[in-house]
N, C-alpha and C positions, 0 to 999 in steps of 0.2 A: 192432522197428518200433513195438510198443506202446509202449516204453519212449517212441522219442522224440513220439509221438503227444501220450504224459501230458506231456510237459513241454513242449511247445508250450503244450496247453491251460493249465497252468499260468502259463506267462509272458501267455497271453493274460488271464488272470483278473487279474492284480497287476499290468497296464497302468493301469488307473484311479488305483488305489492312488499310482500310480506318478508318473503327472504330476500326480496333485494334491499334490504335495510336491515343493522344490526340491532335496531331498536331493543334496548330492556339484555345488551351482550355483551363482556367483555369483548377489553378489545384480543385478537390472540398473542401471547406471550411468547418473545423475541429468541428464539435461540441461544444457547451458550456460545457457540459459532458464530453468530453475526452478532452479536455482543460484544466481542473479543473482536471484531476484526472494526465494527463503530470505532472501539476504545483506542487500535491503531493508528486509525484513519486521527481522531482528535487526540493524541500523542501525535503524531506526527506536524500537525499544523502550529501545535503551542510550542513544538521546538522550533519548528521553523521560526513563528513567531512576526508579529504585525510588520506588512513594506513588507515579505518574501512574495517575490516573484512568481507564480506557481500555472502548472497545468492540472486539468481536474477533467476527467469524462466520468459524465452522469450515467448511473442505470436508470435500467427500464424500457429502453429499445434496441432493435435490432441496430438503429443506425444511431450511435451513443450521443450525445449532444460531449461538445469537449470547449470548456472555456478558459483564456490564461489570464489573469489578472493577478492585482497584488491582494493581500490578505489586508483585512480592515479590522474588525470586531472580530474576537475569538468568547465563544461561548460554551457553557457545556454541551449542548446540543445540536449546535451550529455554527457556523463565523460567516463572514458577512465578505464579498469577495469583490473587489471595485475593478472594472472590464474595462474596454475602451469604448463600450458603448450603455453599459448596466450597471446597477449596484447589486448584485445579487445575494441573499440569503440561501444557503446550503446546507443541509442536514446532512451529516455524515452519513445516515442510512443510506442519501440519495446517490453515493460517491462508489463509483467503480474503480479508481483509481487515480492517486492523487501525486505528484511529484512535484521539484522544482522545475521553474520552467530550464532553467539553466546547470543542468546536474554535474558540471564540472567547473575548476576553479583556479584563474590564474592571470599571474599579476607581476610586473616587471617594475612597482613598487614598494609602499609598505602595505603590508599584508590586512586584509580586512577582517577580523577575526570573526566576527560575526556571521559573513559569508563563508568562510573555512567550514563554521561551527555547524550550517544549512545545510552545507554541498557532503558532510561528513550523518549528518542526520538522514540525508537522503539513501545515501549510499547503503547505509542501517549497517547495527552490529549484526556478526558473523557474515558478514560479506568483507570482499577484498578491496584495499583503497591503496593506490599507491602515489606518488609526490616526490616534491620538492621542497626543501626546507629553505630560510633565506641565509644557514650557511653554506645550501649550493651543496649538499648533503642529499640522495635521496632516499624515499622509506618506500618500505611495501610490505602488504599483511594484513592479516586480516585484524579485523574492529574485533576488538572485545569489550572493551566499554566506554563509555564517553560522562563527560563532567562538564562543568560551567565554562572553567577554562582549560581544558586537555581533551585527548584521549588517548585510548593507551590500544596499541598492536601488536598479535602475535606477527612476530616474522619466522618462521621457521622454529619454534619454540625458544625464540628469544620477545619476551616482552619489552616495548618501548612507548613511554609514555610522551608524548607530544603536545605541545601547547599549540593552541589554536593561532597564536598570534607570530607564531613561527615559521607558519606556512607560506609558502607564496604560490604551491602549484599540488593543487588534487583533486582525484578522478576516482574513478570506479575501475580496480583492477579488472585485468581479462585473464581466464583461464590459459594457464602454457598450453601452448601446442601439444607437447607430450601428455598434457593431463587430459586433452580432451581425447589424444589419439586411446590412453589408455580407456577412458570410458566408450570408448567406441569398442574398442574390445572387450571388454566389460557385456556392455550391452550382447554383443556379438555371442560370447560365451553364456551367457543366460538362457539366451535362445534357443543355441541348442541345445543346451541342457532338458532344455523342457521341450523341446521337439523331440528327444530322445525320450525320455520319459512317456511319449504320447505315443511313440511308435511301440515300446516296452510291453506297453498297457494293451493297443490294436494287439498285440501278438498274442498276447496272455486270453 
């Protein structure tokens, strides 16, 4: 009886021990959601692609650590990121959000197609980019898709495809005035929509 007394208390003592370690446990399996959003994060770097300029704030605290440096090593699981004081190793898991450091682009010579191809990468399909072209031309519309040397935008349901080497001047479009004022009303008419419905339902 004493015997199994002792070793009760025993297993009760190396309980602690016991679950603060995985020992003998997989590790838990990744979400389809943060898998897909990894897979963004490393699609986005290999476009950018090694010497881009970038910003990056790490998860995992409330006060995010946030470092800018250029891209070094790209890997499947991480790239390798050179700081003005570190060489850092980054795991896209570790990554809250990753940008160029310089997300607009422009130039009063020949065009640097490479940086076009970055600041056009960042900006990402189905968002708005608008420019100047080096015939002094400009575009606006949204990304639909981009290629080695192009991309191509809706403007108003006209497609136009663009060479990156043509560029001299693009940025990240902004919502018109009238389209934000309409989503404001938008919003506005939603509300009370369902604040009518809630008062419907009290009365019912």
């Amino acid at each position: 009886m004493r015997k199994a007394i002792a070793f009760l208390l025993m297993a009760l003592m190396n309980l602690p021990a016991m679950s603060g370690t995985n020992a003998g446990l997989p590790e838990p399996a990744q979400s389809g959601k943060e898998l897909k959003r990894q897979a963004l994060f490393r699609e986005k770097v290999e476009s950018f692609g090694s010497g881009a300029a970038i910003r990056v704030v790490m998860r995992g605290s409330s006060a995010k650590a946030e470092y800018v440096g250029e891209i070094d090593e790209i890997s499947a699981d991480n790239f390798k990121l050179k700081t003005k004081d570190h060489n850092l190793t980054i795991q896209y898991d570790q990554v809250e959000m990753l940008s160029l450091k310089q997300r607009s682009y422009k130039t009063g010579g020949q065009p640097d197609p490479v940086q076009v191809r970055r600041v056009a990468y960042d900006i990402g399909i189905g968002n708005k980019a608008k420019g100047e072209l080096t015939t002094l031309k400009r575009f606006s519309g949204t990304i639909q898709s981009m290629e080695k040397e192009n991309f191509v935008i809706n403007a108003n349901g006209n497609l136009q495809t663009i060479k990156f080497n043509d560029v001299k001047r693009i940025e990240k479009g902004q919502m018109p005035a009238w389209g934000k004022a309409l989503l404001i009303v938008g919003i506005a008419v939603a509300v009370v929509v369902v604040l009518t419905g809630v008062g419907v339902a009290l009365e019912d």
